[in-house]
C-alpha positions in Angstrom: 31.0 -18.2 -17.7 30.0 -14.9 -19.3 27.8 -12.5 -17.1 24.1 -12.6 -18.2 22.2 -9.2 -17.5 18.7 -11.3 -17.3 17.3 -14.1 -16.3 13.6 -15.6 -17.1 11.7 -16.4 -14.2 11.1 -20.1 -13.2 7.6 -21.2 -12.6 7.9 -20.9 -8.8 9.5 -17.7 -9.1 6.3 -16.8 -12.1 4.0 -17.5 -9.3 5.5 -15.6 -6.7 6.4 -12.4 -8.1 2.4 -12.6 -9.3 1.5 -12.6 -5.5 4.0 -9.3 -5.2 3.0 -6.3 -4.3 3.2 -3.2 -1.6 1.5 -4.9 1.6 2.6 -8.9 0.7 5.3 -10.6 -0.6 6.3 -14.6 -0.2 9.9 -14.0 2.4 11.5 -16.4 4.2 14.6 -15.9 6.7 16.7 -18.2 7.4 19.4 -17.1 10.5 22.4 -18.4 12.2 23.3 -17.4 16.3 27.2 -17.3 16.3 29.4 -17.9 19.1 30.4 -14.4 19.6 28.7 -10.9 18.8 28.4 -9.8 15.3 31.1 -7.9 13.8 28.8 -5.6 11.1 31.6 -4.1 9.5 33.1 -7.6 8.9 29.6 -9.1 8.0 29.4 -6.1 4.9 32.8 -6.8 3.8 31.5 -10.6 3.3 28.4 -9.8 1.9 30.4 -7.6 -0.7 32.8 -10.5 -1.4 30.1 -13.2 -2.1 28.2 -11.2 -3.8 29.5 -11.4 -7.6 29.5 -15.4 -7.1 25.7 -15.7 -6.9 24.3 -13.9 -10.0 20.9 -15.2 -9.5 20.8 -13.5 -6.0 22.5 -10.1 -7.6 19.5 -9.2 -9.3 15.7 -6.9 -8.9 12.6 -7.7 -10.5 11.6 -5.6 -14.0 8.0 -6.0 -15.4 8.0 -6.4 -18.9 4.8 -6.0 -21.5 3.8 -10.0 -20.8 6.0 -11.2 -17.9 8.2 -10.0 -15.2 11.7 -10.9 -15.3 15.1 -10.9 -13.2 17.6 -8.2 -14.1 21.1 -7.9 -12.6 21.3 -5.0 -9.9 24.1 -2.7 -10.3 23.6 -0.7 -7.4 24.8 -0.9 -4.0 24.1 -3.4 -1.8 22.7 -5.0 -0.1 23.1 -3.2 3.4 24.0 -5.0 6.6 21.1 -3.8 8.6 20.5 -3.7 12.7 17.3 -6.0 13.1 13.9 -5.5 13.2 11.1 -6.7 15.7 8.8 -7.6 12.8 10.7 -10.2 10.2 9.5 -10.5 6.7 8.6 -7.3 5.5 7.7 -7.1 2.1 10.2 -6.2 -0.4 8.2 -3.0 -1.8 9.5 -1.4 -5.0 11.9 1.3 -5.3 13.4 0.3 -1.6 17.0 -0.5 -0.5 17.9 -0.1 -4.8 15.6 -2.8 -5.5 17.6 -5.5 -3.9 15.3 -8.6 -3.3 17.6 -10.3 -0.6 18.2 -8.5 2.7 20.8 -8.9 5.9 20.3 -8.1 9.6 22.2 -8.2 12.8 21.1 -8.4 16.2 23.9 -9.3 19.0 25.1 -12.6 18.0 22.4 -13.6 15.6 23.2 -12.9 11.8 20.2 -13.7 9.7 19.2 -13.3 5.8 16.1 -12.5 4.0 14.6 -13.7 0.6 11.9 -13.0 -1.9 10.8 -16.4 -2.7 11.1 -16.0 -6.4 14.5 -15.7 -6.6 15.1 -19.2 -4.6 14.1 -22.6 -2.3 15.5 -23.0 1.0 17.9 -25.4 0.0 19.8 -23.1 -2.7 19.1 -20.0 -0.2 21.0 -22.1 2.6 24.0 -22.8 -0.1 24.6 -18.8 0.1 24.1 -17.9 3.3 26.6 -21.1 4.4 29.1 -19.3 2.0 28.3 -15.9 3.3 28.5 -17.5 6.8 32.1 -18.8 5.9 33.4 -15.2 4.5 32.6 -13.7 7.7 34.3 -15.6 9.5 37.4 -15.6 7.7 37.2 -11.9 8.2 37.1 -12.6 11.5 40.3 -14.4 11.3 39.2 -18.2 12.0 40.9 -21.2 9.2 38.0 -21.9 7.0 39.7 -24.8 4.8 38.0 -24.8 1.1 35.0 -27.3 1.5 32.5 -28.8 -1.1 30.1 -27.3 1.5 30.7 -23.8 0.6 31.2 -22.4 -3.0 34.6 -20.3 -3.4 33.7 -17.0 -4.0 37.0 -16.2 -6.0 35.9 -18.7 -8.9 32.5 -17.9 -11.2 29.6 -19.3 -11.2 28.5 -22.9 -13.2 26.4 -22.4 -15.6 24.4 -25.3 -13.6 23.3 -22.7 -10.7 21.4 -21.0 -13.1 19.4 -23.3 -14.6 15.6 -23.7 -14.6 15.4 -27.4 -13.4 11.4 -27.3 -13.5 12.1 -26.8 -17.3 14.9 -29.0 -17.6 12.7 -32.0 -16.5 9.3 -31.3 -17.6 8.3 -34.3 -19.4 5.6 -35.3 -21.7 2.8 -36.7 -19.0 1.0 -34.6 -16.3 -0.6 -36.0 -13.7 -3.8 -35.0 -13.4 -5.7 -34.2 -9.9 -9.0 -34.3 -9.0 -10.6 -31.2 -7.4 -9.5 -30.5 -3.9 -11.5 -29.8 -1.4 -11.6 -26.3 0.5 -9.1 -27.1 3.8 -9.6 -25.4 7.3 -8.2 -22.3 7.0 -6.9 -21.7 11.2 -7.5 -17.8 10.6 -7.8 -15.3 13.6 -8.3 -11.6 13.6 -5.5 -9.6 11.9 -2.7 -7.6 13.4 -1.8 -4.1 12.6 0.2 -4.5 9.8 2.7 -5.0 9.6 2.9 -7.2 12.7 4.6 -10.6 12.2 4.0 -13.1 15.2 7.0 -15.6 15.7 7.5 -18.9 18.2 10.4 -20.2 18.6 10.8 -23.7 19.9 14.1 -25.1 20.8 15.0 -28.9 21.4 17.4 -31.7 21.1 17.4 -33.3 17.8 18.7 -36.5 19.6 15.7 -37.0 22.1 12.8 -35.7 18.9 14.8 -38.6 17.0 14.2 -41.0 19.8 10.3 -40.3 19.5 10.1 -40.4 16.2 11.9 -43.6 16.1 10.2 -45.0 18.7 7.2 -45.0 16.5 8.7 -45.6 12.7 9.1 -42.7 11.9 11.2 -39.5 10.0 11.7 -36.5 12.3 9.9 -34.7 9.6 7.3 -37.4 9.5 6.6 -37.2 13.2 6.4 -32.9 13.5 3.8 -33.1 11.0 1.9 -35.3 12.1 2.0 -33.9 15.5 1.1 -30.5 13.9 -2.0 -32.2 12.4 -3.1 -33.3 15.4 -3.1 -29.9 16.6 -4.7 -28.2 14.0 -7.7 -30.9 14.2 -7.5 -30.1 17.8 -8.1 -26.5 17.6 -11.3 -26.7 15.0 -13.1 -28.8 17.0 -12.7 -26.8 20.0 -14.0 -23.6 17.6 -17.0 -26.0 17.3 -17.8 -25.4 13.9 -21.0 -26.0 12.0 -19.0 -28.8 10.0 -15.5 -29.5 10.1 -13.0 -29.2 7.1 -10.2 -31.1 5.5 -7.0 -30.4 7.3 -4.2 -30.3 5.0 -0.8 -29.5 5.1 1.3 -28.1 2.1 5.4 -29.9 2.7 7.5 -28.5 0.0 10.1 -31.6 -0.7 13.7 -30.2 -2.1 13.6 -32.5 -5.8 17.5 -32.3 -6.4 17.7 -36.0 -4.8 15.4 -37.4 -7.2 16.3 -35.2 -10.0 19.8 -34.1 -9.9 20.6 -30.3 -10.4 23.0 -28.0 -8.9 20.7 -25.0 -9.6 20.5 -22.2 -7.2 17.0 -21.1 -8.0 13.7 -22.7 -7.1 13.3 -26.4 -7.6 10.4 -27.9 -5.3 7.3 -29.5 -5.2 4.1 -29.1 -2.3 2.8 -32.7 -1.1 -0.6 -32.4 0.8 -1.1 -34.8 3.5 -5.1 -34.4 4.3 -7.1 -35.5 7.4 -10.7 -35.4 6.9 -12.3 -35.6 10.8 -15.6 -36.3 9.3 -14.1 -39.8 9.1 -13.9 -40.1 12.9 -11.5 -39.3 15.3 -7.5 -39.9 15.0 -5.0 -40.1 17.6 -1.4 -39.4 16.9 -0.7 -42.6 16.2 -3.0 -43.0 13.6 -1.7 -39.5 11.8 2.2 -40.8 12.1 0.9 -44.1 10.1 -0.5 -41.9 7.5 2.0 -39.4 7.1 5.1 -41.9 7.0 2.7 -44.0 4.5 1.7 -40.7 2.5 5.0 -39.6 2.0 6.6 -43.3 0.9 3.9 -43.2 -1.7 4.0 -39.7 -2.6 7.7 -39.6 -3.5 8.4 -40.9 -6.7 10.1 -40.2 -9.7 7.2 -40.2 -12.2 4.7 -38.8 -10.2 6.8 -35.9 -9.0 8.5 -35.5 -12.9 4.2 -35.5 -14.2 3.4 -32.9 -11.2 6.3 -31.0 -12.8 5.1 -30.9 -16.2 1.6 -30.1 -15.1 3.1 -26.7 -13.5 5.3 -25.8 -16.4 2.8 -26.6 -18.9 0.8 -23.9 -17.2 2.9 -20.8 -16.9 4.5 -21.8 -20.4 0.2 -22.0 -21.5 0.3 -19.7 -25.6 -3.1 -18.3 -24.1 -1.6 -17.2 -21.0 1.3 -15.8 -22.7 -0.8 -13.7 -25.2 -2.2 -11.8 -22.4 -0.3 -8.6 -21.1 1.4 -8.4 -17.9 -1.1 -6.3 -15.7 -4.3 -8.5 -16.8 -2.0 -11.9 -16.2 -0.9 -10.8 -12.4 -4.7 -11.2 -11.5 -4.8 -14.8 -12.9 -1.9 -15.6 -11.7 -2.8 -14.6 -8.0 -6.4 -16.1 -8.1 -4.5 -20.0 -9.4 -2.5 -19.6 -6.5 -5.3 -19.3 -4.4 -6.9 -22.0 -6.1 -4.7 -24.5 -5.9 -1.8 -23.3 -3.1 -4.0 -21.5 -0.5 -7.8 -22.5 -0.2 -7.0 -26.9 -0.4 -4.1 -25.8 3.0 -4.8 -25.1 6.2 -0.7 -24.6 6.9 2.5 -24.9 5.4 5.4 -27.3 7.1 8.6 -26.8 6.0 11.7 -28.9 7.3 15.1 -28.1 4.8 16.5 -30.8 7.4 19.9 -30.7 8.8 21.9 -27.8 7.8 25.8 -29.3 7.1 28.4 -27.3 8.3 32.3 -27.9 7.7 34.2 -29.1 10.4 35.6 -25.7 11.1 32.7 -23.4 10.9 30.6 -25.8 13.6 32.2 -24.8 16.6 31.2 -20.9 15.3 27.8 -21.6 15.0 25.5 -22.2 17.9 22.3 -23.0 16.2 20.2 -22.3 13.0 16.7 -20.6 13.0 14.1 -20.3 10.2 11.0 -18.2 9.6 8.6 -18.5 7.0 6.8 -15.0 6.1 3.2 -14.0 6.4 0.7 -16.1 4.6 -1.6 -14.5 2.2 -3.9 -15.0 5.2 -3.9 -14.4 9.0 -2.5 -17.9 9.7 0.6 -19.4 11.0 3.2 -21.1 9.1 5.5 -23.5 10.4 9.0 -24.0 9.3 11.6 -26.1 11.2 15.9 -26.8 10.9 18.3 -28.5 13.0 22.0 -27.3 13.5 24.2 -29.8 15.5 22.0 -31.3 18.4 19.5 -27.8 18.2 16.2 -28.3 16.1 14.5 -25.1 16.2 10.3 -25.3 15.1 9.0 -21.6 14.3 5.6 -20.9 14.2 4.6 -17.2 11.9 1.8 -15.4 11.2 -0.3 -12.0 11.5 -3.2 -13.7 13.0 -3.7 -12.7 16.9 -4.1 -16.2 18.1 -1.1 -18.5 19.5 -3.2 -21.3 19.9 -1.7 -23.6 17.1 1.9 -23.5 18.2 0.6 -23.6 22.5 -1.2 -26.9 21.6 2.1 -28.1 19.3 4.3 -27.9 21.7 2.3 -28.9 24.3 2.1 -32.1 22.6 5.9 -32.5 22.3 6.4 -31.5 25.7 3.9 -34.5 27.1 5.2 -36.8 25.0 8.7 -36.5 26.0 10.4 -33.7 24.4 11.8 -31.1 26.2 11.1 -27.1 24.6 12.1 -23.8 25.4 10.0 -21.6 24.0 10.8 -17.7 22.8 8.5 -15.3 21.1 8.3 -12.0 20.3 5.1 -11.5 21.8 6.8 -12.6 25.2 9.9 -14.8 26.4 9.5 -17.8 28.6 10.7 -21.3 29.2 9.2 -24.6 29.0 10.5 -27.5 30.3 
C-alpha cells in the first residue's frame, strides 16, 4: 500500500494526546526477560528492521490550528537504550527526534515503551512480538514465519491503519446516568519523577485453580480480589463517609467487532462497589464481577458506548474551537468521566501467544501501566507460559494497595514472589 505521511488521530488517541504535556503523558511498557543477556547491538538492528512495517508506530505528534495529528518521523530512531530505574517517563517534546515509542535494556530483560495515543495493548504486543522475533533471528535462532508475527519484509494492510472506533460507530448511543465521585486511593506525592513498581510473580496454573474453584475468569477473580483490597484500605483510613469503589477494565473489542487495526480500539467497563450497602466478602465481589462482566459485554451496548465517544470528539462545536482552547476541554472530560468515577485501573491483555520457537527464548512477560494523572496505583497484569506477572504503579508514597493484594492471594492459596524497586524480597 502507498506510504501515508499523516494519520488523524482516533478518539482514544484525541483524548490522550489532550492529557500530554511536559510533566504527564498516558505510557505503558510492556517487557519480555529472555533466556540469555541482551545483545543491544542486535536488538537496534531489529528495531531498524521492523520499523518500516508499522507506520502507525513510525510517527511524532504535530499540533495543527484545531487538532493534533500523527506525522511520519523521518529521523533516526528510535535508540536502544540502557534502562532506567523510573519507567514511564513522559514523552516531552523535542526529545529522542520526537519519537513516541521507546526501547530499553537491562541484562536479560528487553522492554518497550508507548504513548498511549498511538496504540492498545493488544496492537502494542503485535509489534513488540514481531520486534521480539527479529532479535532473535539476529541472534541466530529458526524463527519459522507464523501468523503470530507480521513479516517485516512485506507492507503493511491497509487494515492496521484503520480507525475501528469510526468504522463501527453506529447510529444509537447509549446513554449513562451521572456517575458518582469513586475513592480516589491517593497518598502523598513522590519527587517527580519517581514511578513506584510491584511486581508479583505466580503460576498461572494454581491462580486458574482459584479462580475456578469459585466460577470464575482469571481476570474475573484479580479484580475482584483487587476490590476487596481497595474497600479494605478506606475503611481502615476511616473516612467521614465512604465512596464508590470502582474500577476502570479496558476490554480489547476486536472479538466482538473484528479489525486487524494496530491503533487503539477499546472500551473502559466500571465494576462499582458501594460499601454504604454493607459489608462484602470476596465471595460476594467474584459473584458480581463475573455477573458484571457477562452483562456488560455485548455487541450493542459496546457498538452505542462507541458511538457515544465518537460522536463526541467528531462534536461541529468542538471542532470549531482552536487547538489550545480544545486541549483544556478535552483534559477536564477526561477527568470527568475517566478519572474522578475510578478509583484504579485493571488491566489484563491475557495470555501473550508465542510461536512454538520463540517460547523456549522467553522466560516471562511483564507489564507496567504509567503514572496516573493522580498519586495512585495502577494495576496491569499478563501471563507468559505458566508466569502471570500483576504490577502495581504509581507516584503515591503508599504500598498499601498492592501489600493487602497480595496478601490476599497469598492466604488464599497462591504462591507470590514479590519484586519492587523500592526494595526486593520474596514471598512465599
Amino acid at each position: 500500500m502507498p506510504q501515508r505521511d499523516w494519520y488523524r488521530l482516533d478518539n482514544a488517541g484525541v483524548l490522550y494526546s489532550a492529557l500530554k504535556k511536559e510533566k504527564y503523558a498516558p505510557v505503558y511498557r510492556f517487557s519480555a526477560v529472555m533466556d540469555e543477556r541482551v545483545d543491544p547491538s542486535a536488538l537496534q538492528r531489529a528495531v531498524d528492521r521492523s520499523m518500516p512495517r508499522f507506520p502507525s508506530f513510525q510517527v511524532r505528534i504535530r499540533k495543527g490550528a484545531f487538532w493534533c495529528y500523527f506525522e511520519s518521523n523521518h529521523k533516526a530512531g528510535p535508540f536502544v537504550q540502557p534502562d532506567i530505574s523510573n519507567p514511564c517517563q513522559p514523552m516531552r517534546d523535542r526529545e529522542d527526534n520526537n519519537w513516541l515509542i521507546r526501547f530499553y535494556y537491562y541484562e536479560s530483560r528487553i522492554s518497550f515503551e508507548a504513548f498511549h495515543a498511538i496504540s492498545d495493548g493488544s496492537g502494542a504486543l503485535t509489534f513488540f512480538r514481531t520486534v521480539l522475533a527479529e532479535y532473535l533471528r539476529e541472534r541466530g535462532v529458526d524463527i519459522p514465519p507464523d501468523p503470530l508475527i507480521l513479516d517485516v519484509g512485506q507492507p503493511p494492510k491497509a487494515e492496521e491503519l484503520e480507525d475501528a472506533y469510526g468504522r463501527y460507530a453506529g447510529k444509537r448511543v447509549l446513554r449513562g446516568g451521572f456517575q458518582k465521585t469513586a475513592y480516589a486511593n491517593t497518598s502523598p506525592q513522590e519527587p517527580f519523577y519517581t514511578l513506584n513498581v510491584t511486581m508479583g510473580l505466580m503460576s498461572v496454573a494454581a491462580l486458574k485453580a482459584k479462580a475456578k474453584e469459585r466460577g470464575a475468569t482469571i481476570t474475573e477473580y484479580l479484580a475482584a480480589v483487587l476490590l476487596l483490597s481497595l474497600m479494605e484500605k478506606q475503611r481502615a483510613e476511616h473516612p467521614h463517609r465512604e465512596r464508590p469503589v470502582a474500577l476502570a477494565i479496558p476490554v480489547d473489542l476486536r472479538g466482538w467487532f473484528p479489525s486487524g487495526t494496530l491503533r487503539n480500539f477499546m472500551l473502559t467497563l466500571r465494576p462499582c462497589v458501594d460499601p454504604a450497602l454493607g459489608e462484602y466478602d470476596l465471595e460476594d465481589l467474584i459473584r458480581y464481577v463475573h455477573h458484571f462482566m457477562g452483562l456488560s459485554l455485548n455487541r450493542p451496548e459496546m457498538q452505542a458506548a462507541i458511538t457515544g465517544n465518537v460522536r463526541f470528539t467528531r462534536n461541529r462545536f468542538l471542532q470549531t474551537i482552536p487547538l489550545f482552547l480544545k486541549k483544556p476541554i478535552m483534559a477536564f472530560s477526561y477527568w470527568l468521566v475517566a478519572a474522578r468515577p475510578y478509583t484504579a485501573t485493571f488491566t489484563n491483555p491475557g495470555a501473550v501467544r508465542l510461536p512454538d520457537s520463540m517460547a523456549p527464548h522467553v522466560r516471562r512477560m511483564e507489564v507496567i501501566l504509567g503514572q496516573a494523572t493522580r498519586p495512585s496505583p495502577h494495576c496491569a497484569a499478563i501471563s507468559c507460559g505458566d508466569v502471570m506477572e500483576v504490577t502495581f504503579a504509581g507516584t503515591g508514597t503508599s504500598s498499601e494497595t498492592e501489600r493487602r493484594f497480595f496478601t490476599h492471594l497469598i492466604r488464599g492459596g497462591v504462591p507470590v514472589k514479590v519484586i519492587s524497586n523500592r526494595t526486593q524480597r520474596e514471598v512465599l
